[in-house]
GUDRENFI-295190 format. One line per 8 residues: number of its first residue (from 1); for each residue y, z, x of N, C-alpha, C, O. Coordinates in pm, whole numbers, plus 50000, padded with zeros to 5 digits. Layout:
# residues N
NUM	Y/Z/X/Y/Z/X/Y/Z/X/Y/Z/X  ... $
//
This chain:
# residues 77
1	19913/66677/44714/19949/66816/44696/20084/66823/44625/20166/66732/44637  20101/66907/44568/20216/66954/44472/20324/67013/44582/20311/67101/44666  20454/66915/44542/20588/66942/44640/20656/67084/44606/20726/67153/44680  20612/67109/44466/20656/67290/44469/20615/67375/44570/20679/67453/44641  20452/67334/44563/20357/67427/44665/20385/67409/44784/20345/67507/44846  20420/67354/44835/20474/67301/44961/20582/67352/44953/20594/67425/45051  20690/67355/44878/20773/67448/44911/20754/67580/44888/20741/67620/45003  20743/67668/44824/20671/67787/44796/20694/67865/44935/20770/67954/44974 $
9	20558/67761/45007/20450/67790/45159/20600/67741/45260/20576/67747/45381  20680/67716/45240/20753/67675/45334/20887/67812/45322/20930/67865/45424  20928/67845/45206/20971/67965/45206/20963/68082/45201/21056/68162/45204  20798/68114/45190/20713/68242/45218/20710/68269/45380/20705/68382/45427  20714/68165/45448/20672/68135/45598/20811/68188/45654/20815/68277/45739  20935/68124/45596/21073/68120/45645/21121/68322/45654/21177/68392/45739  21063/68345/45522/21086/68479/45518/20998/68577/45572/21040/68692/45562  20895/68562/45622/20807/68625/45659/20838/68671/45807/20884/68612/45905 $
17	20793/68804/45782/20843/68903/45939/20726/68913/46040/20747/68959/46152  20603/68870/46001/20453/68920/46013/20447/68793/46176/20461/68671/46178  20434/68840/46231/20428/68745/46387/20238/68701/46363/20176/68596/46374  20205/68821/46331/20052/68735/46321/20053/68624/46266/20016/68520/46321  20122/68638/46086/20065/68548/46030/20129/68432/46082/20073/68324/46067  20278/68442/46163/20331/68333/46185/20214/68228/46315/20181/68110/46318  20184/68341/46397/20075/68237/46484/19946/68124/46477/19922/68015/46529  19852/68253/46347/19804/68171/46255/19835/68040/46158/19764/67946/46123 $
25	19967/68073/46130/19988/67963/46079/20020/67803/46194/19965/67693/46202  20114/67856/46253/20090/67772/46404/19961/67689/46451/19927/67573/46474  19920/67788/46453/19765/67735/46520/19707/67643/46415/19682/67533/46463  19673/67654/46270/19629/67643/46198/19651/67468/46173/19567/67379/46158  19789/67464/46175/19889/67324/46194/19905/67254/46288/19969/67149/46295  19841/67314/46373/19783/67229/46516/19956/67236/46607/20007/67134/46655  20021/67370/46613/20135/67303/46706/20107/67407/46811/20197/67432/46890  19993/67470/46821/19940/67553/46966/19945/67437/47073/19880/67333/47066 $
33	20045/67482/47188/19963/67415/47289/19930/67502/47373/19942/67621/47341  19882/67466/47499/19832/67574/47576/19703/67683/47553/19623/67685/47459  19710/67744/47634/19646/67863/47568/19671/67972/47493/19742/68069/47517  19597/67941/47388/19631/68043/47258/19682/68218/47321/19775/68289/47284  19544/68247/47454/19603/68409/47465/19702/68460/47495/19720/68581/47483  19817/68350/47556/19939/68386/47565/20034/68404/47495/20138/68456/47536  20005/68345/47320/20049/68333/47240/20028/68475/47143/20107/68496/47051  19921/68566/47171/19880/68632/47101/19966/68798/47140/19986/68842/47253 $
41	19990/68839/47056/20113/68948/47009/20019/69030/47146/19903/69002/47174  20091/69116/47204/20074/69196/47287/19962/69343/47245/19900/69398/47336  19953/69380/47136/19874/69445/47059/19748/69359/47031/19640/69416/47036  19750/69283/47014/19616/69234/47001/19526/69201/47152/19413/69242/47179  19613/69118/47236/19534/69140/47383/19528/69252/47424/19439/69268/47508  19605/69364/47394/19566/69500/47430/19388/69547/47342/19278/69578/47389  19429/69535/47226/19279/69579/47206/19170/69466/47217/19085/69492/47131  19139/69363/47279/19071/69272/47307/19022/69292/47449/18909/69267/47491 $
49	19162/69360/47538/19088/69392/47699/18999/69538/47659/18890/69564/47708  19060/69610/47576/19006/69724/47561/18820/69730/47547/18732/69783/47615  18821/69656/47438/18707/69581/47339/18599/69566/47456/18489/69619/47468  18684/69455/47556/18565/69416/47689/18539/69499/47754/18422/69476/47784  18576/69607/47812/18613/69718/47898/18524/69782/47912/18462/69818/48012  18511/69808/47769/18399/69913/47691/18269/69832/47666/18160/69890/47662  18281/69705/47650/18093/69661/47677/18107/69601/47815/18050/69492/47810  18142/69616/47899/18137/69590/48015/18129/69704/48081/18088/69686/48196 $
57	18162/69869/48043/18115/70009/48071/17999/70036/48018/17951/70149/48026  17939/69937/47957/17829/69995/47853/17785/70048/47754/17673/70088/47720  17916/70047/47693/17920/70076/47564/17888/69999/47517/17823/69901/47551  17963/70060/47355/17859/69956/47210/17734/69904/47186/17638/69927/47261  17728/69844/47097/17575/69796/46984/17571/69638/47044/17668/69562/47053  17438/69610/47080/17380/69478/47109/17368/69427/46983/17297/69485/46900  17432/69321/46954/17449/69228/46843/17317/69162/46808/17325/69041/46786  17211/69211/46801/17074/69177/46810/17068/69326/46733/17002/69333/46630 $
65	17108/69397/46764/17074/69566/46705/17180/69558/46609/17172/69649/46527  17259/69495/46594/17365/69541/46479/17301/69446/46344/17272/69486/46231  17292/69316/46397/17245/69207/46281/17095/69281/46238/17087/69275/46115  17009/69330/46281/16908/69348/46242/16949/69516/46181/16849/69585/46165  17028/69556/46161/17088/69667/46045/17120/69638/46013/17062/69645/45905  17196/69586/46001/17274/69488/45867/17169/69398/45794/17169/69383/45672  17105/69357/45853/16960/69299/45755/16870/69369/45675/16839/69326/45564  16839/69439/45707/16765/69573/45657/16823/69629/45565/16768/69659/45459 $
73	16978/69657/45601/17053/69758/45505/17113/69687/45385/17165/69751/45294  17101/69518/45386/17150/69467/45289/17043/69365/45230/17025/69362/45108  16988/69299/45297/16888/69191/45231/16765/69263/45227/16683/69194/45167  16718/69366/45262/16611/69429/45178/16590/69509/45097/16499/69591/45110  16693/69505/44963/16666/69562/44897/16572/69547/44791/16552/69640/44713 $
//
């Protein structure tokens, strides 16, 4: 790999404010230890308990009913 690009990615990272992308990148590089959900920005486990909440109330689309619209609506045309 090219030592520019490598630096580039090393000072895009340095300046970067974005906590997501910083975790992703983390993870990505293998320096997660533990469990990732503790690692994950407080906004995102918020809408992830939310997410369960609600198909565990009974909400939402059975992923059997969603893929088979999405099949229909795109591969049969």
């Amino acid at each position: 790999m090219d030592i520019a690009l490598k630096y580039r990615i090393v000072e895009r990272i340095i300046q970067s404010n974005d906590d997501t992308l910083l975790y992703e990148i983390k993870s990505l590089v293998g320096l997660s230890e533990g469990d990732f959900w503790t690692e994950l920005p407080t906004e995102v486990q918020q809408a992830v308990n939310k997410a369960k909440a609600e198909l565990d109330g009974g909400e939402g689309i059975p992923h059997a009913q969603v893929m088979a619209e999405m099949k229909s609506r795109y591969l049969n045309r």
